[in-house]
VOGU-258775 format. One record per residue (C-alpha): residue in one letter; y negated, x, z negated. Coordinates in steps of 0.1 Angstrom, whole numbers, plus 5000, padded with zeros to 4 digits. Layout:
aYXZ...
***
This chain:
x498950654679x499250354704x495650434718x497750684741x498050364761x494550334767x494650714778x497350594801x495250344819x492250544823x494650814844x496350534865x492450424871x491550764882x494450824905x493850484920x490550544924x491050904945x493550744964x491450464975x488650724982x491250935000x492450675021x489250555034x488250925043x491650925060x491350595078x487850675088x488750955105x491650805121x489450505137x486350715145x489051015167x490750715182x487450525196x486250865205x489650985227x488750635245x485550615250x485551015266x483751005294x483651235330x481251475339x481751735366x479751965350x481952005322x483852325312x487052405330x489852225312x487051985297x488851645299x485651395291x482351385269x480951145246x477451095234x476450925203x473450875176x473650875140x471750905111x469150955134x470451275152x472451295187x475751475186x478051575222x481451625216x483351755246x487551685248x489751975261x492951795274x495152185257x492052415247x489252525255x489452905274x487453055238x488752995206x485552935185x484853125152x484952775128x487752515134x487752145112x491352065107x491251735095x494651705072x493551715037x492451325040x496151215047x497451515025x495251414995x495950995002x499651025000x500451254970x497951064953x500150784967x503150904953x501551004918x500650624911x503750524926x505650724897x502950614868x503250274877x506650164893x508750474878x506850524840x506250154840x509450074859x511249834830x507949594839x506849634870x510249774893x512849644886x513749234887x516649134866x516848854882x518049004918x520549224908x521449444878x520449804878x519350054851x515850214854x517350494868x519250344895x515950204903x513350544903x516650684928x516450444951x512550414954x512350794957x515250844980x514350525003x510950675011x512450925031x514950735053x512050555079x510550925087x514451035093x514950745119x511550745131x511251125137x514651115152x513950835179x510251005184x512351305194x514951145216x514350995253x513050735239x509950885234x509350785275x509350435270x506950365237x506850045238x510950005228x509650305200x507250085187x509749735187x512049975169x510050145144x509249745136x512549695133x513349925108x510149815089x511649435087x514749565073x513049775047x511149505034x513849285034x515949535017x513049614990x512649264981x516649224974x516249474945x512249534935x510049324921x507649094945x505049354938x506949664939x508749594970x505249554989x504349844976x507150044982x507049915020x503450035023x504450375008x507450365032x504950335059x502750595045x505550835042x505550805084x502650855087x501151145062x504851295079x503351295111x500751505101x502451735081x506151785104x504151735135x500651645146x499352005123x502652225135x501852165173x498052195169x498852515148x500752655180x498052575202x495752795185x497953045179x498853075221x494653095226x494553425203x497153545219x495753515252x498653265262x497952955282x499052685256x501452425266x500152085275x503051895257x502152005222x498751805222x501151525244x503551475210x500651465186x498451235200x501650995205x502351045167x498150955161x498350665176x501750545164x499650605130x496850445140x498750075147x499950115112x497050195097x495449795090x499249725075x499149985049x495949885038x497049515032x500349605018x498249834993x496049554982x498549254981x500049364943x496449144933x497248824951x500848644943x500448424975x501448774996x504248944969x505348644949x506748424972x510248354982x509448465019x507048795010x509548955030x508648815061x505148785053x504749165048x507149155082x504448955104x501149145087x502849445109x501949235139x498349145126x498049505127x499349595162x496849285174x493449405160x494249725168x494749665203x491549435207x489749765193x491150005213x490849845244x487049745238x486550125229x488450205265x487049915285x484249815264x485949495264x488449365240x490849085249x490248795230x493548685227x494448915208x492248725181x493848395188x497548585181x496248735145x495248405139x497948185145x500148445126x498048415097x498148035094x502148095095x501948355068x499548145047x502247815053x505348045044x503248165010x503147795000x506947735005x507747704960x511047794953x510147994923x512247994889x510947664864x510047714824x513847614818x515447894837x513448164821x513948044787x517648024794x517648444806x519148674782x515948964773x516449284780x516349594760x512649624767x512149274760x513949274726x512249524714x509049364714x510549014706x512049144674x508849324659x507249224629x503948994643x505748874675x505648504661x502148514655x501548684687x503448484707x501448134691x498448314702x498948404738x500548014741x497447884728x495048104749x496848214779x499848004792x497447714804x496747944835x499648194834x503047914834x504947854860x503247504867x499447594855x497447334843x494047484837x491447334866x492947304899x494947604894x498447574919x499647954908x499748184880x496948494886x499148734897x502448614891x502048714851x503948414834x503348374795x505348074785x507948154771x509048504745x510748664773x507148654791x505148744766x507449054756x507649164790x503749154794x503449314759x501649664772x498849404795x498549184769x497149524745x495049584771x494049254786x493049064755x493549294726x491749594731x489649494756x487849114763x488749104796x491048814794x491348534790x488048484808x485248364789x484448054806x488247884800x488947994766x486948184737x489448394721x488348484686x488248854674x491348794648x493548614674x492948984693x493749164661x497149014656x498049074692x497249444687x498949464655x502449364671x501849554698x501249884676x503849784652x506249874683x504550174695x503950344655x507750314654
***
């Protein structure tokens, strides 16, 4: 029964759902230890090897927190490790990655249109890329050039700009901002995992011993948090651009997804240096700016692919299969008459200039691609099209669920 769709759905929406609750427990954390590590004061009545203190009131209670530069001389009974957030964010990460862009990669991965590769082809080179930036990274982290950061840093951005690049040759506009900010993730949840928790782990293990730990251990993971926390603000962009085609659907998304890494190097520095100074530098604001009104410029740059050139595309597989089922001529008359007003290429519903989301229902192609949404968008459910531009009657939704099903049933 076709309703194993709906099932589908509902588990993408729950893994979405702990992965955007994992990710703000992750990013919360992140932010609150790095404006804490700055904002450590001195006090000469601290413990020996006591590095700074920090008072602060919340939820109507007072809480000290005292910084040991290696450890303090007493290893306390109960320890927090705070791993699980980043853990927990990017396997759930991955697992939507895989229902999405590998189970739903004949839709949503791949783009014919760029260059020819089998679904296969496709899952191999999303899994396998993810891997590559935490090779290079780790490697250079590792190398002398972890005494001049800042080259790091111009580096690590390098590599980023020729990922995205690279993603947006073969993926879809959607997929290949996704994959960047999984890319990114993959650094950073490998941080944590290869590095930041292995040094912390020897640390402790040195105190039981009765060792003196060595100061370079906590040196190389609080290098690798803050590398992590400069790419935090990106990662949360690139996550949340798949809903708005001005950021994944334009000829230069590349280069957009490029310059939001700067946006996020910007803020972040404005924050870190108020919480160090208690004053940020406000130029910082005038730079995210200014590279915002060039990413919102190079998003209206139309060079897309006209009514004519889709039509003239062979379908693929996928696309046939749906094309050639009984209903699709029906279906196809219905989603032309309630749909492709907003989702053509040139819309010409209101004031509309794009298509929501990229999703183009002009012309069989379209609609046979979009078959699964469709089911769920305005068949089974009344979400589209939106109330106030069409009404869409119930038997309209009936014969788009029929077609669908006749597929599935087969």
């Amino acid at each position: 029964m076709y309703d194993l769709a709906v099932i589908w759905e509902w588990i993408a929406f729950s893994v979405r759902w702990l992965h955007v609750i994992t990710a703000m427990a992750w990013i919360g954390a992140s932010f609150y230890f790095i404006a804490l590590d700055l904002m450590l004061k001195p006090n000469p009545a601290l413990p020996d090897g006591a590095y700074g203190e920090e008072w602060e009131v919340h939820g109507g209670g007072f809480y000290h927190t005292v910084k040991y530069l290696v450890a303090p001389a007493r290893m306390p009974e109960h320890l927090t490790w705070h791993k699980w957030q980043s853990y927990t964010t990017w396997l759930s990460g991955a697992a939507l990655l895989m229902i999405i862009y590998w189970v739903g990669g004949e839709l949503f991965l791949l783009d014919p249109t760029k260059v020819d590769l089998s679904l296969w082809q496709g899952i191999l080179i999303s899994g396998g890329s993810l891997t590559i930036g935490w090779l290079l990274y780790d490697q250079m982290c590792k190398s002398k050039l972890s005494d001049h950061p800042t080259v790091l840093m111009l580096l690590l951005f390098v590599i980023l700009v020729i990922m995205s690049w690279g993603y947006n040759q073969v993926f879809t506009g959607r997929a290949a901002l996704l994959h960047l900010g999984a890319f990114t993730a993959t650094i950073m949840t490998a941080n944590v995992f290869f590095q930041i928790m292995p040094n912390q782990r020897i640390v402790v293990e040195d105190l039981k011993a009765g060792r003196t730990p060595d100061a370079k251990y906590g040196k190389i993971a609080k290098v690798r948090s803050t590398h992590n926390n400069y790419l935090t603000l990106p990662v949360v962009f690139l996550m949340l651009s798949n809903h708005y085609p001005l950021a994944f659907g334009t000829e230069y998304s590349w280069i957009i997804a490029s310059l939001i890494f700067l946006t996020g190097v910007t803020i972040r520095h404005y924050f870190n240096t108020m919480h160090a100074t208690g004053k940020g530098p406000h130029w910082t604001w005038a730079v995210t700016v200014l590279l915002m009104v060039v990413i919102a410029w190079l998003s209206s740059v139309r060079n897309g692919e006209t009514w004519e050139d889709a039509e003239a595309q062979e379908l693929t597989p996928y696309e046939q299969k749906y094309a050639s089922a009984a209903g699709f001529e029906e279906a196809y008359d219905t989603v032309l008459g309630n749909c492709s007003m907003c989702h053509a290429r040139e819309p010409v519903y209101g004031t509309m200039k794009w298509a929501p989301k990229k999703v183009y229902l002009e012309t069989p192609g379209d609609v046979a691609r979009q078959a699964d949404q469709i089911y769920l968008q305005a068949g089974i459910s009344h979400a589209m099209p939106p109330p106030s531009a069409v009404q869409m009657d119930e038997e309209a939704r009936q014969t788009i669920i029929a077609w669908v099903r006749e597929v599935r049933d087969q």
